[in-house]
C-alpha positions in Angstrom: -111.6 -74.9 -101.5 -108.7 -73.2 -100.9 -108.0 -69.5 -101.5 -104.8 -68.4 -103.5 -103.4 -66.7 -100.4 -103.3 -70.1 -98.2 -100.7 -72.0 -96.8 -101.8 -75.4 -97.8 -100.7 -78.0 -95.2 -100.7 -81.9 -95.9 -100.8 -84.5 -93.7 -101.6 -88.3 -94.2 -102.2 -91.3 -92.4 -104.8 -94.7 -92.1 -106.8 -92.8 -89.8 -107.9 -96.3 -88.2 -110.2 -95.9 -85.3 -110.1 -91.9 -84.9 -108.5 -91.1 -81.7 -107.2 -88.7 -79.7 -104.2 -89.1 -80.6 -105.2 -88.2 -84.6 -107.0 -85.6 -83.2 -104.4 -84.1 -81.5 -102.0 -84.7 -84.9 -104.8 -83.3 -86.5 -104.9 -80.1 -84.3 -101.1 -79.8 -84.6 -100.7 -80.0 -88.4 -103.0 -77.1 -88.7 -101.9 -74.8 -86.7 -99.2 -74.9 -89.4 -100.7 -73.5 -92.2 -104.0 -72.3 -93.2 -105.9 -74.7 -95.3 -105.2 -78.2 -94.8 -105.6 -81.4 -96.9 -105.6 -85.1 -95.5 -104.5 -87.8 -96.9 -106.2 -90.9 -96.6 -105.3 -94.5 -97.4 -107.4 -96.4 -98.9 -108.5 -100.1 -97.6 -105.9 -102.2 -99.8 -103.1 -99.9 -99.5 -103.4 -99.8 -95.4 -103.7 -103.8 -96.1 -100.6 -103.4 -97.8 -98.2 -101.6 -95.8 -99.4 -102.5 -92.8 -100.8 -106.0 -92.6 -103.9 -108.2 -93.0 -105.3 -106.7 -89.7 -106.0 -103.7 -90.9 -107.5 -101.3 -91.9 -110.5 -101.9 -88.3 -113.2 -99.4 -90.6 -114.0 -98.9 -94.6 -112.2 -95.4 -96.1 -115.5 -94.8 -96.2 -116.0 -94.8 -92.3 -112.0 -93.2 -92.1 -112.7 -90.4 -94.3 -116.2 -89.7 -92.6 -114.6 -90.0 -89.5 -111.8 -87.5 -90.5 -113.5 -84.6 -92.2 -116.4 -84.2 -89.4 -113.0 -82.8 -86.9 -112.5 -79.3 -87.0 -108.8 -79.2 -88.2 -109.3 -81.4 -91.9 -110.6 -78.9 -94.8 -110.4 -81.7 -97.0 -109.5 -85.3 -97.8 -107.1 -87.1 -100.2 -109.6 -90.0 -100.7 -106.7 -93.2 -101.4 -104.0 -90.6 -100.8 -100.7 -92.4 -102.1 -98.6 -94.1 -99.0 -95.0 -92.5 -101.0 -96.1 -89.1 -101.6 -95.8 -87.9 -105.3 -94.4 -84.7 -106.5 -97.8 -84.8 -108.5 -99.8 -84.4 -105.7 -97.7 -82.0 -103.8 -98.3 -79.6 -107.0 -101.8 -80.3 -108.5 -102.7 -79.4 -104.4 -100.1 -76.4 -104.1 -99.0 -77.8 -100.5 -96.9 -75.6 -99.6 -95.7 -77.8 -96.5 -96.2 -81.9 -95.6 -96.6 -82.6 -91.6 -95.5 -85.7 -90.3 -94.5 -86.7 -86.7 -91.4 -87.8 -84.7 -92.9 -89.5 -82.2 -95.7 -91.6 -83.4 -96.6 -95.0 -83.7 -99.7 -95.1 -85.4 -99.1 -96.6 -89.0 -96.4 -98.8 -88.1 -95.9 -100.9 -91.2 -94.4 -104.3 -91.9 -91.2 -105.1 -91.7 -90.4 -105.5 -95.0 -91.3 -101.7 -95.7 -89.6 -100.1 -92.4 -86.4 -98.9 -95.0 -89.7 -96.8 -97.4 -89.3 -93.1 -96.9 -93.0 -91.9 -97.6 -92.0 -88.4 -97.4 -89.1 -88.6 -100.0 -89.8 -86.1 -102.7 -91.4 -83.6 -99.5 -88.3 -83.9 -98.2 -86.0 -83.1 -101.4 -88.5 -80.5 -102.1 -87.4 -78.5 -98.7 -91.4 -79.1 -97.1 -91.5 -81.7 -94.6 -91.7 -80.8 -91.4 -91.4 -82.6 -88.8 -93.4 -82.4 -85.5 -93.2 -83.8 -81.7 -96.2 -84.5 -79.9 -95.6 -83.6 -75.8 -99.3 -85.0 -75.1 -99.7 -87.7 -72.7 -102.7 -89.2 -74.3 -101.1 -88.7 -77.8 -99.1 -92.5 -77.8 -103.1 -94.2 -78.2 -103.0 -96.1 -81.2 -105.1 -98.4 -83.4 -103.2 -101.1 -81.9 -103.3 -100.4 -78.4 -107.2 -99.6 -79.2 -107.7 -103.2 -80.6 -105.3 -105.0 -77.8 -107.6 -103.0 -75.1 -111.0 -104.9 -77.0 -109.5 -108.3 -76.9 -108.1 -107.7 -73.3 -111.8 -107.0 -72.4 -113.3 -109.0 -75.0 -114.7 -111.4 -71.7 -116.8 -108.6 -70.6 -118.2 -107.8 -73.8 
């Protein structure tokens, strides 16, 4: 639980396959603030935006996943993909993290245009970060191409 004197950070994703690369996001976005609250898609919604693919693991295994790193104080459990003035004010986030140079949660075409950070934005508390991390362009994707590459040796 937060105390009244925190900075309360926000940051959201799928968190598909926890990797480095969250990780790193992750250790980024908190550095920013001093409680921090992630937001997690749930199953349909990652089916949604990004494809019949995904999500790889339940929001059960994603939000297990997520809260055993040291950076997440908390999880948004089926976190809304457009983030809601709602929740940016029931939470007290005083600042939303997202990242410039990403491309984990690509979603489908169709949806490339949705700004998920709209009413952040409008509000004056996005913030945007760059990663400069070598490891930090492993995705999901690249994850799952690596498996079927290999899937022979398996």
């Amino acid at each position: 639980m937060p105390k009244a004197s925190d900075r309360i950070i926000y940051v959201q994703g799928s968190f598909d396959l926890l990797h480095h690369g969250h990780l790193k996001r992750l250790q980024l976005a908190k550095q920013e603030g001093d409680f921090m609250y992630v937001g997690i898609w749930d199953d349909q919604m990652v089916k949604y935006y990004r494809g019949d693919c995904y999500p790889v693991q339940s929001i059960q295994e994603r939000v297990l996943q997520v809260l055993s790193s040291k950076y997440a104080d908390d999880v948004v459990i089926g976190a809304p993909f457009i983030l809601t003035k709602d929740l940016i004010t029931s939470l007290n986030i005083k600042k939303v993290v997202t990242f410039s140079d990403s491309e984990e949660d690509n979603v489908k075409p169709e949806f490339s245009e949705s700004d998920q950070f709209s009413i952040a934005r409008e509000m004056g508390i996005l913030t945007t970060l760059k990663v400069n991390d070598p490891f930090f362009d492993i995705t999901t994707e690249k994850i799952a191409l690596r498996v079927l590459q290999n899937m022979q040796e398996y």
